[in-house]
N, C-alpha and C positions, 0 to 999 in steps of 0.2 A: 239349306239355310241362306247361302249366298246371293240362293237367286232366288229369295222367296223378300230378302233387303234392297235387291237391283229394282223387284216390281215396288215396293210399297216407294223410294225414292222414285220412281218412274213416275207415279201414279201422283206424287204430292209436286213434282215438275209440271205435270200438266196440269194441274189444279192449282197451283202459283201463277201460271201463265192464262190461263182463263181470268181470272181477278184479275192480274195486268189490264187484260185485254176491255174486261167488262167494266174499268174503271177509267179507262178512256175511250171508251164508247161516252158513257156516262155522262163523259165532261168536254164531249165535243159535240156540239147539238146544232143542227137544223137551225135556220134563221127563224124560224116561226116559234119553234121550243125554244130558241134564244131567250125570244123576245121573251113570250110567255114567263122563263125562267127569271128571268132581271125582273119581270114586274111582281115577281112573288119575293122574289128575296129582299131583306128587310136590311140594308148600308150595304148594296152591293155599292163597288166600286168597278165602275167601267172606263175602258181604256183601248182609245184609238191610237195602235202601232204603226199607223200610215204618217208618211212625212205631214207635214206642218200644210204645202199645197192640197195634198188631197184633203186632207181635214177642213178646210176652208172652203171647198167645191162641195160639204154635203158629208155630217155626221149625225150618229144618233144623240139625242138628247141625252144630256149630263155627263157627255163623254169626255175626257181629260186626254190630250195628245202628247202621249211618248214614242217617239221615231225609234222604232226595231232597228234601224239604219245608223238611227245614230250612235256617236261615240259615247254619250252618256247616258244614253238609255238605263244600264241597272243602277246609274248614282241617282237619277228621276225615280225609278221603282223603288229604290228603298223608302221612299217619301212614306208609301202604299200601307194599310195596315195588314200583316198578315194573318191577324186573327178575323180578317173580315172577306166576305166572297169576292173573287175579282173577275170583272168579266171582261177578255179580251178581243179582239176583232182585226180586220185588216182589212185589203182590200176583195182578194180571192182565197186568200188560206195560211199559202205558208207561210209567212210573217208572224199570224197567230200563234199557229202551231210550234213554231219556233219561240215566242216568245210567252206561251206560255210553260212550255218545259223549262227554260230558266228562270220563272218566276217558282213554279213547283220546287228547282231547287235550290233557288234562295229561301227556302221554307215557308212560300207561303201554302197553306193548306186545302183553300178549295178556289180552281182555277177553273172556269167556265170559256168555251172558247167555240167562237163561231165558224160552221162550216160551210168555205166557200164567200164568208167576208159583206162588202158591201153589197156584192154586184150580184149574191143571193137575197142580200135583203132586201134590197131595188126588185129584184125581179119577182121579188113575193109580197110588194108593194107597201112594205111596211114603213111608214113615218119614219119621217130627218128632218135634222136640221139642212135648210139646204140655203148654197149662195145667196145673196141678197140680190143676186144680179144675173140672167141666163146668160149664159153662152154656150159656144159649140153648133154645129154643123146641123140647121132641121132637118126633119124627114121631108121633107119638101125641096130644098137643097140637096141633099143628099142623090134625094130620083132624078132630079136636074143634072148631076153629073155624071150619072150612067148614062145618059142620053147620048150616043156616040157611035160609030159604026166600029171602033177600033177596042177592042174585048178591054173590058176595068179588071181590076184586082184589087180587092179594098182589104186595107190591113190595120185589123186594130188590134191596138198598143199599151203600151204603159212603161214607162221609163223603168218602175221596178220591177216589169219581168223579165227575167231571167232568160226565155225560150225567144220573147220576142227581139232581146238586143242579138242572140244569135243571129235571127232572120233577117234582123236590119240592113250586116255588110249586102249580101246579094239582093236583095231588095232594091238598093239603092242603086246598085251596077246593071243590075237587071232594067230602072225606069230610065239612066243614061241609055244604055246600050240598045235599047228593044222599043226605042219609042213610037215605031210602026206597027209595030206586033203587040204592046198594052198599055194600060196608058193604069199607072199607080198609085194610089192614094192610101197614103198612111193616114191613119185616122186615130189619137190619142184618146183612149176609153177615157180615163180621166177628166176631160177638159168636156167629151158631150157624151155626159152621162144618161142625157133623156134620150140620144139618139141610139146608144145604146138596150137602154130598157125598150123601145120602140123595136128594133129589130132582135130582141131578145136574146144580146149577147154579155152574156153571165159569167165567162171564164175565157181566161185568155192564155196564147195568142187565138186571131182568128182569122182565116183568110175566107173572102167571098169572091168571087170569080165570077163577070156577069159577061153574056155577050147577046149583042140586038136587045140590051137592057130585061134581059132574062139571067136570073141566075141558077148557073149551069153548074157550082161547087163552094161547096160550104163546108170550110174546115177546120176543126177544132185543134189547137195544140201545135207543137213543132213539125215542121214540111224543109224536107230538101228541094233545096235550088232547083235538082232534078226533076223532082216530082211536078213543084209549081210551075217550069216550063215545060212538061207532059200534058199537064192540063191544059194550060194554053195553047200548047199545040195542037188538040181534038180537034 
């Protein structure tokens, strides 16, 4: 009988844990079902968690800017009505992610939250609000400055990632120290975003590695110091 009670608890563990699961699947959706979703629902309320700069270089339409970062973010959230859909965003993910779990459990009830941020919805070319004014780095500039016999390293950025302020110390000691051997360009995804969408860089950090203005390493995510001068060194 004991273990006839162990199965049937087993058995409603994993079928509590499936509904978890299939209920944030649900409510993490694809930039393109995003959209789709926000244009079906009827008083969504949307809400950009990127600082105050990013929101000014390029958001979506009707979006209201509460800083995840900032210190007053949940006293701004209580503004929100929680009997109404809320749909949040960021710039690559976790921001949202993060800020829509404390909105779930500020109780609000149905929390919609995009995966992968702006830099999925730029790259699925869907409509924003964007600057009134370009800037940032062309793709014309950009090939101009590979132009060089001494191998590039292009590193793009964003103040609020996480992986990339890691990369940053050696980075910086690496473009002192090694300036015969590469020549380095940090490049802030924020500030050139069409230069971004252009070479179709959607998630960050990311490093490109070019020599004789050929690129020789394209790489997604955190890289040890080691690694990036192995490469270099090929």
């Amino acid at each position: 009988m004991y273990k006839n009670l162990i199965v049937v608890f087993f058995l409603i563990a994993i079928t509590g844990c499936g509904k978890a699961q299939s209920n944030k699947s649900e409510s993490s959706l694809p930039a393109k079902e995003f959209s789709k979703k926000l244009d079906q629902t009827k008083d969504a309320q949307l809400v950009d968690v990127r600082t105050p700069g990013e929101f000014r270089n390029g958001h979506l339409k009707s979006a209201m800017n509460i800083d995840w970062n900032a210190d007053d973010f949940t006293e701004k959230a209580k503004a929100l009505d929680k009997d109404k859909p809320v749909f949040v965003y960021c710039m690559s993910g976790p921001r949202s992610t993060a800020a829509a779990a404390k909105l779930q459990e500020m109780g609000f009830k149905n929390v919609y939250e995009m995966q992968g941020g702006m830099m999925k919805w730029r790259n699925a070319e869907l409509p924003e609000i964007k600057a009134s004014t370009a800037a940032g780095i062309s793709l014309a500039q950009y090939k101009e400055m590979l132009k060089t016999n001494t191998p590039v390293l292009v590193d793009f950025y964003a103040e609020w990632c996480a992986p990339c302020k890691k990369m940053e110390p050696y980075l910086k000691k690496m473009a002192a120290e090694m300036p015969d051997k590469v020549k380095i360009l940090r490049i802030d995804a924020d500030a050139n975003t069409e230069l971004c969408k252009e070479l179709n860089v959607s998630a960050l950090p990311v490093l490109k590695l070019y020599k004789n203005d050929k690129l020789v390493w394209d790489n997604l995510g955190f890289a040890t110091e080691q690694e990036v001068k192995n490469k270099i060194a090929q």
